[in-house]
C-alpha positions in Angstrom: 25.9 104.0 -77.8 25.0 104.6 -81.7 21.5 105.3 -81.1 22.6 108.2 -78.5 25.1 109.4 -80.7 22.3 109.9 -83.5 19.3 111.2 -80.9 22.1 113.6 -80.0 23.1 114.8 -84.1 19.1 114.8 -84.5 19.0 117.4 -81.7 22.2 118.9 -82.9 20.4 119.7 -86.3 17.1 120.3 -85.2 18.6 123.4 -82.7 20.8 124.5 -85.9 17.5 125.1 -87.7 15.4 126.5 -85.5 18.4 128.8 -84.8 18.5 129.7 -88.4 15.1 130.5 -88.9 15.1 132.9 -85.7 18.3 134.9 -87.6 15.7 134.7 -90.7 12.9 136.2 -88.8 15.3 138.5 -87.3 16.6 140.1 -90.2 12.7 141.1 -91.4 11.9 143.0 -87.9 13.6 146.4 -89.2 11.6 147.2 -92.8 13.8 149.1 -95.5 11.0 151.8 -96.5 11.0 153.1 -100.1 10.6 156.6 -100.8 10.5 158.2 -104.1 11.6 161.8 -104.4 10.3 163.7 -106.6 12.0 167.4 -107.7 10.7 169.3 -110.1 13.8 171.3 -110.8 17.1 171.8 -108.9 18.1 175.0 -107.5 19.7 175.2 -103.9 16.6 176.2 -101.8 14.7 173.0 -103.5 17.7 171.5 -102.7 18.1 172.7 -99.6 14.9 171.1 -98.4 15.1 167.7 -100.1 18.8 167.6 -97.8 16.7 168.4 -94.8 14.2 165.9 -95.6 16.6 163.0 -95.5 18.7 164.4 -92.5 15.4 164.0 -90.3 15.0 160.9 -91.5 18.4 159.7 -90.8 18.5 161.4 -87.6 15.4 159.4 -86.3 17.1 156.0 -87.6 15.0 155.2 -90.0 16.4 152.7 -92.0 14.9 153.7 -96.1 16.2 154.2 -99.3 15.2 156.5 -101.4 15.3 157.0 -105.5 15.7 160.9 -106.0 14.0 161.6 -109.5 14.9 165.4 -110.7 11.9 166.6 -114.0 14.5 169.6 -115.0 11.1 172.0 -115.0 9.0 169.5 -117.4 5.3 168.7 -116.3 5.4 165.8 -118.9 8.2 164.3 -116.9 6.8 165.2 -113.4 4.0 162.5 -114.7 6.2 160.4 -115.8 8.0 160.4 -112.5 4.9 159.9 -110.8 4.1 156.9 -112.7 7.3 155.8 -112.4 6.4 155.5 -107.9 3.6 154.2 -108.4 4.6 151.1 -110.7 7.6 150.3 -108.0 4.7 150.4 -105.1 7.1 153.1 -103.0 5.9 153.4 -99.2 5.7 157.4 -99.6 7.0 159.9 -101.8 8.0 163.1 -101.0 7.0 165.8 -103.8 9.3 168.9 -103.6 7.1 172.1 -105.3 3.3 172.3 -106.3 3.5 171.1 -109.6 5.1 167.7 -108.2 2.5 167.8 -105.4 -0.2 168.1 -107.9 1.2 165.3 -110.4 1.0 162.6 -107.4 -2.1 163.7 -105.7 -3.8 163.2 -109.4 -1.6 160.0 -110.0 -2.3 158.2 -106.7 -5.2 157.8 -103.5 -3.1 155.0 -102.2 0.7 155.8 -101.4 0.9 158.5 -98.7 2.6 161.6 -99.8 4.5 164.7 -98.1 5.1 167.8 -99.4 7.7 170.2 -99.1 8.8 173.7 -101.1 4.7 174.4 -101.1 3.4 177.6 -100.6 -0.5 176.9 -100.8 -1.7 173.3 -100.8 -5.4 174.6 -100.5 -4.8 176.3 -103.4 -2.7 173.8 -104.9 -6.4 171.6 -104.8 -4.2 168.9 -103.3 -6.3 168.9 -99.4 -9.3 169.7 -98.3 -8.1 172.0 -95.7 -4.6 172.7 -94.0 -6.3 171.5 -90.7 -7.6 168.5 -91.8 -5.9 167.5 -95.3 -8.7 164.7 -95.5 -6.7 162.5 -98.4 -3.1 161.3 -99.1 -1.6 164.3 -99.0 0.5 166.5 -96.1 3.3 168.3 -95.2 5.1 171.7 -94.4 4.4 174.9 -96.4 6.8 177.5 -97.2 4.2 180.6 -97.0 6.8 183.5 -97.0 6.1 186.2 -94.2 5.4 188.7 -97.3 4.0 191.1 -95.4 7.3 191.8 -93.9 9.0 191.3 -96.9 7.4 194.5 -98.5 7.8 196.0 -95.5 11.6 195.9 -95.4 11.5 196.9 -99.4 9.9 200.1 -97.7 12.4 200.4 -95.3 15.3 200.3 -97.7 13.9 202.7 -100.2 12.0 205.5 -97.9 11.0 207.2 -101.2 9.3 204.3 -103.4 6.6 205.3 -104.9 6.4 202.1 -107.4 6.5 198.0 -106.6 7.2 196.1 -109.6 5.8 192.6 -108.9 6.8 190.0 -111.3 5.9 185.8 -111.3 5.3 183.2 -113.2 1.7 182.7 -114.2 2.1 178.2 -114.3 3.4 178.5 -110.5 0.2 178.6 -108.4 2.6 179.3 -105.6 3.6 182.1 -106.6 0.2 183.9 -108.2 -0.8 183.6 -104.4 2.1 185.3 -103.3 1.7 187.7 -105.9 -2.0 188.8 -104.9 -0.8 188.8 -101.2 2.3 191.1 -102.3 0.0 193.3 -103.8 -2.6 193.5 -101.0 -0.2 194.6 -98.7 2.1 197.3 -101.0 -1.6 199.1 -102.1 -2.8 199.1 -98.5 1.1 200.7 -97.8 0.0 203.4 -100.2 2.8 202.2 -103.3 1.8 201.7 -106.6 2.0 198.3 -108.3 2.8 196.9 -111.8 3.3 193.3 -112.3 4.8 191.5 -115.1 4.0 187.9 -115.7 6.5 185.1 -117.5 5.4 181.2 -118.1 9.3 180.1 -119.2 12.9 181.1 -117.9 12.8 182.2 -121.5 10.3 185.2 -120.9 12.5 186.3 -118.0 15.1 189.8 -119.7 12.5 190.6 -121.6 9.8 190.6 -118.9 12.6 192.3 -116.4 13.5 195.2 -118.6 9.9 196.0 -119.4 9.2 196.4 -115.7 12.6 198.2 -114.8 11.7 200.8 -116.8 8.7 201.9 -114.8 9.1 200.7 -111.3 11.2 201.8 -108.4 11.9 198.1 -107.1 11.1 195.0 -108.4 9.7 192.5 -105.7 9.8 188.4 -107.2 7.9 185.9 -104.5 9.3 182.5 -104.3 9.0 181.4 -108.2 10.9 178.4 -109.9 11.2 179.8 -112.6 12.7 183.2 -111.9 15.0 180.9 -109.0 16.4 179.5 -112.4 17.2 182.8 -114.0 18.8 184.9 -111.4 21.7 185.5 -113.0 20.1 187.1 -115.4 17.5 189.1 -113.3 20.7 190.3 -111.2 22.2 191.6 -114.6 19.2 193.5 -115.5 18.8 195.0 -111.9 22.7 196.7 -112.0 22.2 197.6 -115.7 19.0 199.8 -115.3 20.2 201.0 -111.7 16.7 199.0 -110.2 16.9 196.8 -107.0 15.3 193.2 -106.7 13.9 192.0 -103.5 13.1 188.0 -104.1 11.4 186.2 -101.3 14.2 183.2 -100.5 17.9 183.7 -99.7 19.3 181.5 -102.7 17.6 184.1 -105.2 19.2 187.3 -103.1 22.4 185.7 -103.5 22.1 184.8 -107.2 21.3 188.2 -107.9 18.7 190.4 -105.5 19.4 192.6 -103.1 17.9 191.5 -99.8 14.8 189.2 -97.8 13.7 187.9 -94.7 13.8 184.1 -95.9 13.1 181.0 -94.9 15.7 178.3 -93.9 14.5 175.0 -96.2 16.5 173.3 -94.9 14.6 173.5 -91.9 12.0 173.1 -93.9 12.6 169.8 -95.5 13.2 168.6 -91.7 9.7 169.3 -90.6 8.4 167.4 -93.8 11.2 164.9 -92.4 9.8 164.6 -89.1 5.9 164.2 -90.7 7.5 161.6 -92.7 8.6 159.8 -89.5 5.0 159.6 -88.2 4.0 158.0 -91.4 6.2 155.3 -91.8 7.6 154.2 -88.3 4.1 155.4 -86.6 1.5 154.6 -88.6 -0.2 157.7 -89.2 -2.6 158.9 -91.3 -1.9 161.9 -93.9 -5.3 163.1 -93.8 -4.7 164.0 -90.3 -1.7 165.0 -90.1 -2.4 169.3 -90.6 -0.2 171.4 -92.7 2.7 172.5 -91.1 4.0 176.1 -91.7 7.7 177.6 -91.7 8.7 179.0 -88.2 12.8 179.9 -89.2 13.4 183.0 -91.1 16.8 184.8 -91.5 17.6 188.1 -93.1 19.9 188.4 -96.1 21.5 190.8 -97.5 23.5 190.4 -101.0 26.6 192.9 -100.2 28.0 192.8 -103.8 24.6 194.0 -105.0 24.3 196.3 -102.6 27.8 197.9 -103.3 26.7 197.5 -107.5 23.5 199.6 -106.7 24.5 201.9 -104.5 22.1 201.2 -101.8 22.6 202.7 -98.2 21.9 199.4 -95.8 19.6 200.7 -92.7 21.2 200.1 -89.6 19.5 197.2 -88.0 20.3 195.0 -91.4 23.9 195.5 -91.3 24.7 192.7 -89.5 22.9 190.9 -92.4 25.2 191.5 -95.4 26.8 188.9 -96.9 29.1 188.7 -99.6 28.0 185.6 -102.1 
């Protein structure tokens, strides 16, 4: 009777263990990935897309956490922030502008990286084509339809004569958007001057130069300008000239109208390439460049009123008040 009540303890024990070690195993099937994030400055459309990053990501279960790391517009601490991924092994980072793209493509071969908020990443020198990236580096550009863009300009003033066109010079980004902008307003028969600033600093002074000799002021996509609209939308009422930025955020901190894209949207598609990376096993340098397909008009009705613009009739549905 003793020996069968101790055979039956040793079996007892022996199922308790193996059971134990099957939770064990259990609770490592369903990896936590990693992801750095790494923003190079935080306005709402950068913000916009980081939000729609992690909303595909949650959407698709994936079970991650991620350590958001914000450089405030300083290369030095893009690099640092880079570094930072790279000595906590992340399992993919997700660089929000060129200038963060650039800092981890020149930091790291090894940790797969996404891109979002990118106009060019070609030009950028971060892929070896947008059909076959070829490295560590993908993910979704946000190439403005700048053609139409210039076109509604046009459309808004039937009597320009004169496109001001006005970037930042250490945004790659937008120097391509500035030579497309310019491309298509000479082959509309208008007449361009461009002004160039490298630091929200540069920005008044830069604005009221141009003002002064153009009939609308056209800014592409630029950080740095997305940081100072509050002061490009005081310069526009105070010399009586419109500003047409190329994203929605800007119009509403102080332009007057675009056809934008949504980044939101935007940050889900980088999302969704995300997903194929991590739960799928894929490999960036296949994955192709993704472009924005979701573009709304906006239409800042304050500035609008401020200016005394007349709003052609298939925008007014467009206005908003910000």
């Amino acid at each position: 009777m003793r020996k069968t009540c101790t055979i039956a303890a040793m079996i007892l024990i022996l199922v308790l263990a193996i059971g134990l070690l099957s939770a064990c195993g259990d609770s490592n099937d369903e990896e936590v990935f990693q992801i750095g994030i790494l923003q190079l400055v935080e306005h709402p459309a950068l913000d916009a897309a980081r939000e729609g990053f992690i909303a595909a990501l949650n959407e698709a279960g994936i079970d991650f956490e991620y350590d958001l790391q914000n450089a405030q517009g300083d290369i030095q601490v893009v690099n640092t922030i880079a570094q930072r991924f790279i000595g906590n092994d992340v399992d993919l980072v997700l660089a929000i502008t060129t200038p963060s793209v650039q800092a981890m493509h020149a930091a790291t071969e090894d940790i797969p990286i996404v891109g979002t908020a990118i106009t060019s990443y070609e030009r950028a020198g971060v892929v070896y084509s947008n059909e076959a990236p070829g490295g560590n580096v993908t993910g979704a550009s946000d190439m403005n339809p700048i053609e139409e863009q210039i076109k509604m300009i046009v459309e808004f003033m039937p009597d320009i004569e004169t496109l001001g066109i006005v970037y930042s010079t250490n945004e790659p980004n937008s120097v391509y958007q500035a030579e497309i902008a310019r491309e298509v307003a000479e082959a509309l028969g208008l007449t361009v001057i461009e002004g160039t600033v490298t630091t929200t600093g540069d920005v008044q002074q830069n604005m009221l130069s141009i003002a002064g000799r153009v009939d609308a002021i056209f800014i592409p996509t630029d950080n740095t300008h997305a940081d100072a609209m509050v002061t490009v939308g005081s310069v526009s009422i105070e010399t009586g000239v419109p500003v047409f930025p190329g994203e929605e955020n800007m119009v509403m901190g102080g332009g007057v109208a675009t056809l934008s894209i949504n980044y939101f949207e935007l940050g889900k598609q980088s999302g969704r390439i995300a997903i194929q990376i991590l739960r799928d096993g894929a490999d960036p340098a296949t994955i192709p460049i993704q472009f924005a397909t979701d573009f709304n008009y906006i239409i800042n009705g304050f500035m609008v009123e401020e200016l005394g613009i007349v709003v052609p009739a298939r925008f007014a549905d467009y206005v908003t008040m910000p």
